[in-house]
Backbone as XML, in Angstrom:
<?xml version="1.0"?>
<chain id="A" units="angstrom">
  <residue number="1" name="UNK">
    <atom name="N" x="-109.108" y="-27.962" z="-65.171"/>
    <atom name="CA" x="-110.285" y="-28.773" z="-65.128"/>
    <atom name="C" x="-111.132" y="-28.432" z="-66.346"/>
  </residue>
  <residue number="2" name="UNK">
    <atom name="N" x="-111.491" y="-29.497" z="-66.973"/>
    <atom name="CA" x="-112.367" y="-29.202" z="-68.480"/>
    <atom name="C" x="-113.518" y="-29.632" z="-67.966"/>
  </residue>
  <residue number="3" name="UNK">
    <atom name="N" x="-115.011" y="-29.091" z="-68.295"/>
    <atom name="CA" x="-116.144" y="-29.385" z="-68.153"/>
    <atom name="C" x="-117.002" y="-29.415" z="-69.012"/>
  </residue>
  <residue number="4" name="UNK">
    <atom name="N" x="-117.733" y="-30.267" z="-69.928"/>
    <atom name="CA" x="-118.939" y="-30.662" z="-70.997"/>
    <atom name="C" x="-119.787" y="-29.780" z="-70.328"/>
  </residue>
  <residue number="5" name="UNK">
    <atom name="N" x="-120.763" y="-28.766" z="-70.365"/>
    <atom name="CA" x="-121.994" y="-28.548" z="-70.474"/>
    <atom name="C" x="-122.945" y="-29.114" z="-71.390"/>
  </residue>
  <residue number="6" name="UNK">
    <atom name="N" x="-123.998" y="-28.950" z="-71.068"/>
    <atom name="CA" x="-124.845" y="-29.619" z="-71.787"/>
    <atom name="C" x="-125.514" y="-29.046" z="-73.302"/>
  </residue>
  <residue number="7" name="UNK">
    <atom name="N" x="-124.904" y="-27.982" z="-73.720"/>
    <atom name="CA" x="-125.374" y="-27.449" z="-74.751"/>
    <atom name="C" x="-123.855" y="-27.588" z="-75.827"/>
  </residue>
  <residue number="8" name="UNK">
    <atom name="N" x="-122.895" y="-28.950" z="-75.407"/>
    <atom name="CA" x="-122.046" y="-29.352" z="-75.970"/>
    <atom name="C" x="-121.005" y="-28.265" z="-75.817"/>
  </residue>
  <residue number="9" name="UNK">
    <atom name="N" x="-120.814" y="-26.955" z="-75.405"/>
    <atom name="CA" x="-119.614" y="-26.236" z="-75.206"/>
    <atom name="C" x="-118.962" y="-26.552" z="-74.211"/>
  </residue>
  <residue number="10" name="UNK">
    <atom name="N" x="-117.393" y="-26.372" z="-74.113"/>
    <atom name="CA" x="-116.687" y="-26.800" z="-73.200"/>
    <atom name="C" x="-116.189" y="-25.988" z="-72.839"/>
  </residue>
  <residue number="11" name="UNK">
    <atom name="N" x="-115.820" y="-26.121" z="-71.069"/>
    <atom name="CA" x="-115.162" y="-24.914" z="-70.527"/>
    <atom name="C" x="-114.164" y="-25.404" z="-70.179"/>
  </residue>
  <residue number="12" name="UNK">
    <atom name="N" x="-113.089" y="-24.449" z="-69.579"/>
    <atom name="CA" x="-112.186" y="-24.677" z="-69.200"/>
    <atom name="C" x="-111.741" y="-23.951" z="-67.948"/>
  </residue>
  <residue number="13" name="UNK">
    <atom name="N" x="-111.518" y="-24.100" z="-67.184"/>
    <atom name="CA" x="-111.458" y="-23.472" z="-65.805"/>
    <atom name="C" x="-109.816" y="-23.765" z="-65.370"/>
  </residue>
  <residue number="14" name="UNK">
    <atom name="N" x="-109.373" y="-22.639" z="-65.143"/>
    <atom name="CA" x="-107.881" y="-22.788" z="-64.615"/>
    <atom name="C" x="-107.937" y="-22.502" z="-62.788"/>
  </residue>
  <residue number="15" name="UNK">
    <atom name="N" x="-107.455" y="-23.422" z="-62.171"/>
    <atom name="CA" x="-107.608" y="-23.191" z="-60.395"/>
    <atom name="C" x="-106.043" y="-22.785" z="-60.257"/>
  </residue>
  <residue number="16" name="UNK">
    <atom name="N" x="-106.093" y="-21.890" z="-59.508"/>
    <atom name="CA" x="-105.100" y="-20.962" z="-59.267"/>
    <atom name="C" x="-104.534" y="-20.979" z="-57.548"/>
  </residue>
  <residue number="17" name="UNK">
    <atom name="N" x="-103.818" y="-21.111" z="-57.333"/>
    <atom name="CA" x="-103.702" y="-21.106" z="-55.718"/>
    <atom name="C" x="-104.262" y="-22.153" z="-54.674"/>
  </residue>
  <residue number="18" name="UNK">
    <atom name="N" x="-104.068" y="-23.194" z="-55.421"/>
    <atom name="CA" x="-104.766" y="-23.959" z="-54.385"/>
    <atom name="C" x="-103.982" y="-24.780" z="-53.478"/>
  </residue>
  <residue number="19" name="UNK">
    <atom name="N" x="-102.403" y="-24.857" z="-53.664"/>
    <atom name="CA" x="-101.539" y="-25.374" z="-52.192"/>
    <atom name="C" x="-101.278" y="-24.084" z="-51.888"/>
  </residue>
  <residue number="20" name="UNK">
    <atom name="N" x="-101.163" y="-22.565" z="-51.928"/>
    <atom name="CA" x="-100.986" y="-21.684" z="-51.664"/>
    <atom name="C" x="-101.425" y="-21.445" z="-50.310"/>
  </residue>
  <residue number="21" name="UNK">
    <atom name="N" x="-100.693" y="-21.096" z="-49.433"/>
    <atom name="CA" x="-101.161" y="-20.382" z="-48.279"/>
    <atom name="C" x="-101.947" y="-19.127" z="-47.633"/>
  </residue>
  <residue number="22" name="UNK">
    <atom name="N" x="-102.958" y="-18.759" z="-47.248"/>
    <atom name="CA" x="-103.825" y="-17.198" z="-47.683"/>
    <atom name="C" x="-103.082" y="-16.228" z="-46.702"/>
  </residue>
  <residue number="23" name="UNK">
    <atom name="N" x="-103.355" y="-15.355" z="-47.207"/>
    <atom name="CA" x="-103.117" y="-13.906" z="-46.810"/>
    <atom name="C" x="-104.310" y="-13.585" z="-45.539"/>
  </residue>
  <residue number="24" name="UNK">
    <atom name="N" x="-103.939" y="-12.896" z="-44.660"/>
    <atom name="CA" x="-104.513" y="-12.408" z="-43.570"/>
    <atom name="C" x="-104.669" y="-11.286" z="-43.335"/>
  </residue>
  <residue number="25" name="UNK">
    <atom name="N" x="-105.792" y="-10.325" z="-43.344"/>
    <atom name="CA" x="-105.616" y="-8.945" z="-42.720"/>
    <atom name="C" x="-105.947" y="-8.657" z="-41.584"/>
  </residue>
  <residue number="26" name="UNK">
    <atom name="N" x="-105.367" y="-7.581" z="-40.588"/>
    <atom name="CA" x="-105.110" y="-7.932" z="-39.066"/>
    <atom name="C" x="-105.197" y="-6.183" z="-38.793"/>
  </residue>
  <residue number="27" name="UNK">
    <atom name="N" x="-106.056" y="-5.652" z="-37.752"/>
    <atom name="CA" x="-105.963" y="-4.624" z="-37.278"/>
    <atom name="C" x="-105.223" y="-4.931" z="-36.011"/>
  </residue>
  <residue number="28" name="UNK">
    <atom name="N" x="-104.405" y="-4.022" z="-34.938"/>
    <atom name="CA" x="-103.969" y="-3.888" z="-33.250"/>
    <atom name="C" x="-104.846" y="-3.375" z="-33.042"/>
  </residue>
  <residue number="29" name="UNK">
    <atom name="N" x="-105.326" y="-3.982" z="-32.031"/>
    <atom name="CA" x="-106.354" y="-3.311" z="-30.688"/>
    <atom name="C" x="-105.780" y="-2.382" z="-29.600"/>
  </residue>
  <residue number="30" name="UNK">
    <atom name="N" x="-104.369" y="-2.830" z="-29.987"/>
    <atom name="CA" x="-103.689" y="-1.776" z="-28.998"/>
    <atom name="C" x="-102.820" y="-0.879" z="-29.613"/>
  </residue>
  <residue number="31" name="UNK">
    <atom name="N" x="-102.245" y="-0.912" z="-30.872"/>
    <atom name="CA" x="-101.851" y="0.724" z="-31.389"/>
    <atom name="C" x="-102.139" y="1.244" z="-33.106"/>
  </residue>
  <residue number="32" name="UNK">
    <atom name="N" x="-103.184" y="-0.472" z="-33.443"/>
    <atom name="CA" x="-104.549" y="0.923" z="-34.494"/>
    <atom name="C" x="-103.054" y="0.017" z="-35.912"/>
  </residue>
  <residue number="33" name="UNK">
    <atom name="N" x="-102.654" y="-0.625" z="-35.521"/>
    <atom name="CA" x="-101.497" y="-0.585" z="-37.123"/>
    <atom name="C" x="-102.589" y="-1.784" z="-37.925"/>
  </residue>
  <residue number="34" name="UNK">
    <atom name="N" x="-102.208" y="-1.585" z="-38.990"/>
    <atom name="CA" x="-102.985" y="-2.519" z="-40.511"/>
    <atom name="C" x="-101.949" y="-3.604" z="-40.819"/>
  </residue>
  <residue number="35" name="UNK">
    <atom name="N" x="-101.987" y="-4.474" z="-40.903"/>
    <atom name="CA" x="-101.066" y="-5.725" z="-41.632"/>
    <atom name="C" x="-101.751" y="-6.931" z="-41.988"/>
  </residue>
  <residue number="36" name="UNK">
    <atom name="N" x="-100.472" y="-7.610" z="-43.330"/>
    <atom name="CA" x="-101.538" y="-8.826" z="-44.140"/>
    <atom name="C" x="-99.931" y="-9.779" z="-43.413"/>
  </residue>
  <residue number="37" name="UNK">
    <atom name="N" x="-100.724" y="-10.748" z="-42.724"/>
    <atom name="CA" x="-99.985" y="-12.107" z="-42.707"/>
    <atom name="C" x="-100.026" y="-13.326" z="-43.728"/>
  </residue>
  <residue number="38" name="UNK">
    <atom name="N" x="-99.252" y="-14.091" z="-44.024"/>
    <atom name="CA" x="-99.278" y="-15.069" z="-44.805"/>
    <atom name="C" x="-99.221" y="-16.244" z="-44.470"/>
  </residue>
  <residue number="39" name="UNK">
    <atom name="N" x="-100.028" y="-17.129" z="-43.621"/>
    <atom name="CA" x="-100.090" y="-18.195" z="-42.866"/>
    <atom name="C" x="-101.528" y="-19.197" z="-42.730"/>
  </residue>
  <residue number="40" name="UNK">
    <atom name="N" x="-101.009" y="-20.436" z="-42.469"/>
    <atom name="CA" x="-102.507" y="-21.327" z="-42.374"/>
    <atom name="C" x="-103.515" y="-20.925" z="-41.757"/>
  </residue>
  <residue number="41" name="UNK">
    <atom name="N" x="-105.242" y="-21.173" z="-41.858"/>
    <atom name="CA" x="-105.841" y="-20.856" z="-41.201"/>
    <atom name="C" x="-105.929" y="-21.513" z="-40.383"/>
  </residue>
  <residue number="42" name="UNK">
    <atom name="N" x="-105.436" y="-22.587" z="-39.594"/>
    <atom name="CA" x="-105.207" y="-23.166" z="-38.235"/>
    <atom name="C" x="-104.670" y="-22.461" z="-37.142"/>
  </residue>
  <residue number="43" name="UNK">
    <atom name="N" x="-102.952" y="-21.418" z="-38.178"/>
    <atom name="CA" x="-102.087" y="-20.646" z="-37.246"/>
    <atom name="C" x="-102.683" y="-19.502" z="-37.342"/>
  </residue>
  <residue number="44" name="UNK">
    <atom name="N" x="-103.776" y="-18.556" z="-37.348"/>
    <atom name="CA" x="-103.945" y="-17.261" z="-37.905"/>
    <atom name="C" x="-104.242" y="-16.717" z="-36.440"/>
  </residue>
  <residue number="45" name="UNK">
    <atom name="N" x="-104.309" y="-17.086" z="-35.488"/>
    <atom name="CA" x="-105.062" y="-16.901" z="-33.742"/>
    <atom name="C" x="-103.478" y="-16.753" z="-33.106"/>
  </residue>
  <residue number="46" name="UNK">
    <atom name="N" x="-102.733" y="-16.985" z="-33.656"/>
    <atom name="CA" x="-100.992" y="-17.283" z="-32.971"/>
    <atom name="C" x="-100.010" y="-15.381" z="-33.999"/>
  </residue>
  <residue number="47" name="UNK">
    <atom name="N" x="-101.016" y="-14.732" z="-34.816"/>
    <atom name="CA" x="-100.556" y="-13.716" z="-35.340"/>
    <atom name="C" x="-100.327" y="-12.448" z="-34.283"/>
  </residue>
  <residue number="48" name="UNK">
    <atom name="N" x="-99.383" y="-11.918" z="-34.431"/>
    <atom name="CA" x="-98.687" y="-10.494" z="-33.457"/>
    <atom name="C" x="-98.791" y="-9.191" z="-34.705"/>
  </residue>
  <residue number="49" name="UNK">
    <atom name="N" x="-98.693" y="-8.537" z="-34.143"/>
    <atom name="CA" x="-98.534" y="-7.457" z="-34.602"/>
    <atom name="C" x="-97.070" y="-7.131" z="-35.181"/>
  </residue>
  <residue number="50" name="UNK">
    <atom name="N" x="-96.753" y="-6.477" z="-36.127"/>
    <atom name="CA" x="-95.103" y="-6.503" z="-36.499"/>
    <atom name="C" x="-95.059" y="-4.667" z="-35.753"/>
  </residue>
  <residue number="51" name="UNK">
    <atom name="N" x="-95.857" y="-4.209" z="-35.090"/>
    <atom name="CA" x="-95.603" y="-2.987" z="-34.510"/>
    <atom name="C" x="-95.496" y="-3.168" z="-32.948"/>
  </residue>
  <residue number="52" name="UNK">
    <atom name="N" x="-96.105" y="-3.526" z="-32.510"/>
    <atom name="CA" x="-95.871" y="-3.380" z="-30.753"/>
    <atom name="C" x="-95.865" y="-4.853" z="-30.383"/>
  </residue>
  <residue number="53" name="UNK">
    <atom name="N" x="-96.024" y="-5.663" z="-31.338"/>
    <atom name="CA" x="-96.067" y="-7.474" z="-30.673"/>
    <atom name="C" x="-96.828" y="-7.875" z="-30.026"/>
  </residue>
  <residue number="54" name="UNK">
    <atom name="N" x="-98.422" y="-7.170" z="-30.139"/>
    <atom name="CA" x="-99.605" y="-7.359" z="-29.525"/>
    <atom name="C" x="-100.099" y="-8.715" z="-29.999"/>
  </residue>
  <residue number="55" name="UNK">
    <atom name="N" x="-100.889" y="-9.541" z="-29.384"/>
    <atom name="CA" x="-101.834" y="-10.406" z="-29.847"/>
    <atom name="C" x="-103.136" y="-9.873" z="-30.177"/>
  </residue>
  <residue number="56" name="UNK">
    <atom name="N" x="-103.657" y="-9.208" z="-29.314"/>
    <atom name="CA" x="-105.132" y="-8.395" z="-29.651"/>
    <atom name="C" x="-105.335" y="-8.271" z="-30.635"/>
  </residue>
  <residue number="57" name="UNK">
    <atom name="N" x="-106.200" y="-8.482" z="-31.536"/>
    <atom name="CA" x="-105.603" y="-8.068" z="-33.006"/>
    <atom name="C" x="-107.297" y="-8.578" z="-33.676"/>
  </residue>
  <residue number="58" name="UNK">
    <atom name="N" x="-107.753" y="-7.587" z="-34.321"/>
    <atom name="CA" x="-108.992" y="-7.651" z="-34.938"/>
    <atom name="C" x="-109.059" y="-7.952" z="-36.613"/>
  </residue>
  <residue number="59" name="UNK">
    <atom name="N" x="-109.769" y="-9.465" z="-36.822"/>
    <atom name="CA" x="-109.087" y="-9.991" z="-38.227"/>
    <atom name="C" x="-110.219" y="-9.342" z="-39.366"/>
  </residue>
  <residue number="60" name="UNK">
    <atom name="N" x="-109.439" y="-8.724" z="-40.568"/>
    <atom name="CA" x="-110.738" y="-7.797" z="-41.166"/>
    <atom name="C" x="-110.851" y="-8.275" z="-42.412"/>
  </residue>
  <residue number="61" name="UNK">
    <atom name="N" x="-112.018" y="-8.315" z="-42.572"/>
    <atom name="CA" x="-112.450" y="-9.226" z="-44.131"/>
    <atom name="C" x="-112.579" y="-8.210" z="-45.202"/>
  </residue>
  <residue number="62" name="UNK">
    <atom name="N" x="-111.651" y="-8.636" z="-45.999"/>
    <atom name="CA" x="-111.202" y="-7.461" z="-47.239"/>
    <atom name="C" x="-111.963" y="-8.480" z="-48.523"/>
  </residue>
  <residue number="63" name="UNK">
    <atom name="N" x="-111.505" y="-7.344" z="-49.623"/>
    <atom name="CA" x="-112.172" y="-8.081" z="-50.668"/>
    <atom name="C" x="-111.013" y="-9.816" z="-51.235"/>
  </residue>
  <residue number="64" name="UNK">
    <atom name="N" x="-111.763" y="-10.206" z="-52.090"/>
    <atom name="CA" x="-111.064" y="-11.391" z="-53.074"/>
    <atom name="C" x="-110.815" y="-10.612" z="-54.484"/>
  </residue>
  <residue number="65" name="UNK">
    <atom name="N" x="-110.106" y="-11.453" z="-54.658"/>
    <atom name="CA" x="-109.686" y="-11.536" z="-56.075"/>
    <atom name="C" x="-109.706" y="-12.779" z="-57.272"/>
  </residue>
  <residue number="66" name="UNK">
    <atom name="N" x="-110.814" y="-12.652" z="-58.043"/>
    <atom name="CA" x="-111.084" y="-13.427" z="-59.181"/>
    <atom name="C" x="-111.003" y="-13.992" z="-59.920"/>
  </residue>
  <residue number="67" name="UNK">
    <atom name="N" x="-109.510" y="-14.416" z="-60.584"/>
    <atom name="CA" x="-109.294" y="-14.687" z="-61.808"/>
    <atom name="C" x="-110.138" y="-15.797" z="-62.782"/>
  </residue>
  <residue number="68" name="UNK">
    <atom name="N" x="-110.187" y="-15.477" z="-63.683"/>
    <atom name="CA" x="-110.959" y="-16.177" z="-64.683"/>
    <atom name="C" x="-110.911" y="-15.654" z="-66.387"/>
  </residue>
  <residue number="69" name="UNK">
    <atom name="N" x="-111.905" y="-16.929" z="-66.836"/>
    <atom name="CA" x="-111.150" y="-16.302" z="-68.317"/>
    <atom name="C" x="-111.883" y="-18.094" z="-68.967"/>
  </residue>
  <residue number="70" name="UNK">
    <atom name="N" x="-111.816" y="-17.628" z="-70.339"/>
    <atom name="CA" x="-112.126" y="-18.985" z="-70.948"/>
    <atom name="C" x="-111.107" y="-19.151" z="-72.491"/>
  </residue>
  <residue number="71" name="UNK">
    <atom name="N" x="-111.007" y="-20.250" z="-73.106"/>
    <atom name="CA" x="-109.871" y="-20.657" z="-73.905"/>
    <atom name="C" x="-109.630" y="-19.588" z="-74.569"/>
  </residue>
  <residue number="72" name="UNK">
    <atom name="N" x="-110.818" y="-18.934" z="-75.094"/>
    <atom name="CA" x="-111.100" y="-17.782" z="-75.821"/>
    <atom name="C" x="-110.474" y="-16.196" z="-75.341"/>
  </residue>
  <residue number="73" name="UNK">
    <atom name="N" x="-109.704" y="-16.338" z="-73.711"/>
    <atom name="CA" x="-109.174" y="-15.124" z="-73.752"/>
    <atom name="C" x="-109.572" y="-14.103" z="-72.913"/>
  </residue>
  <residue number="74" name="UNK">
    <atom name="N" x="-111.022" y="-14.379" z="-72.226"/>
    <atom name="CA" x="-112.251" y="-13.562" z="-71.585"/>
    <atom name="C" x="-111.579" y="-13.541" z="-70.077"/>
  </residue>
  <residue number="75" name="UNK">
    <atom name="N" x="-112.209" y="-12.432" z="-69.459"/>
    <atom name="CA" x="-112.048" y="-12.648" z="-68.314"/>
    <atom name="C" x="-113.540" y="-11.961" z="-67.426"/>
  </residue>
  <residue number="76" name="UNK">
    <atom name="N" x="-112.896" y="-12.078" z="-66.068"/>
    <atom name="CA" x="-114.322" y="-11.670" z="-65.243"/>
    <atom name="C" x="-114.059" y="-10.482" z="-64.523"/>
  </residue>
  <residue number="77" name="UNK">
    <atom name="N" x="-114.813" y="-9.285" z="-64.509"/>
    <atom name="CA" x="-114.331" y="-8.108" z="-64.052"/>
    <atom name="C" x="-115.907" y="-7.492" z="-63.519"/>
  </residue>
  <residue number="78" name="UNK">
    <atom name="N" x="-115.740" y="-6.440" z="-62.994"/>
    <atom name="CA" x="-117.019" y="-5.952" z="-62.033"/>
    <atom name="C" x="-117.199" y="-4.715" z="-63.271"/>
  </residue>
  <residue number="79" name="UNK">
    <atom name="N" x="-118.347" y="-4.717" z="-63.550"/>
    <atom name="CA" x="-118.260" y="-3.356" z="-64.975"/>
    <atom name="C" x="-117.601" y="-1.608" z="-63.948"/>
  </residue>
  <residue number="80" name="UNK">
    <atom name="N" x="-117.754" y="-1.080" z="-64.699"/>
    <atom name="CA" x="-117.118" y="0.452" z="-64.811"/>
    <atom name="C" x="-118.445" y="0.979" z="-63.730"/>
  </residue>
  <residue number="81" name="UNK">
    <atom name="N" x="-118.062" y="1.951" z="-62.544"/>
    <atom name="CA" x="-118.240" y="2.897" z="-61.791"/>
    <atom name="C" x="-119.813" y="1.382" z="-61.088"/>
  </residue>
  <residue number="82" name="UNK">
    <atom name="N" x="-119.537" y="0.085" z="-60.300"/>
    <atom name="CA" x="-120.031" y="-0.361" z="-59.697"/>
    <atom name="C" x="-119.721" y="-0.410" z="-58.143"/>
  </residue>
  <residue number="83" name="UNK">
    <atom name="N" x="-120.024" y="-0.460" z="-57.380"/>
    <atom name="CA" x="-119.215" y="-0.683" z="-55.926"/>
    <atom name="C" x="-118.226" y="-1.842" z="-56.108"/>
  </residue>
  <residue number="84" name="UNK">
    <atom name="N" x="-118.019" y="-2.740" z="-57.085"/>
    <atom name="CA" x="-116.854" y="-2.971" z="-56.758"/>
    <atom name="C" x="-115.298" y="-3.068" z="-57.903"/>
  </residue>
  <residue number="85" name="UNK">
    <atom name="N" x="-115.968" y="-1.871" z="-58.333"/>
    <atom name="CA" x="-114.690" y="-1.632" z="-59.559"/>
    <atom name="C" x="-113.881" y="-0.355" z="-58.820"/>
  </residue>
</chain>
């Protein structure tokens, strides 16, 4: 996607993942295991556990990931020793 701003520079924005399906992170309520599923957010309530085959399962909001950058090469990063570098 190219975009005119108004001070005549142009950007360029690359979209990344967008028929992609998201990733899920999933605690057991019943034996404590961590796992990322890879499924629609319609099906994400239908996820088991790959340890005991529980449904219980507590969904945990982790970080994202960013990509970006302009024609020029740049990208977008959290600076050095911030909470989220």
């Amino acid at each position: 996607m190219t975009a005119k701003i108004a001070d005549s520079k142009i950007v360029t924005v690359k979209i990344v993942g967008v028929n992609e399906v998201p990733t899920y992170d999933f605690r057991c309520q019943e034996c404590g295991e961590r796992f990322t599923v890879k499924m629609s957010w319609k099906e994400r309530d239908k996820a088991t556990c790959p340890a005991c085959g529980s449904q219980k399962l507590q969904q945990l909001f982790t970080g994202i990931t960013i990509l970006g950058g302009s024609s020029s090469g740049g990208s977008c990063a959290a600076p050095a020793g911030s909470r989220f570098s």
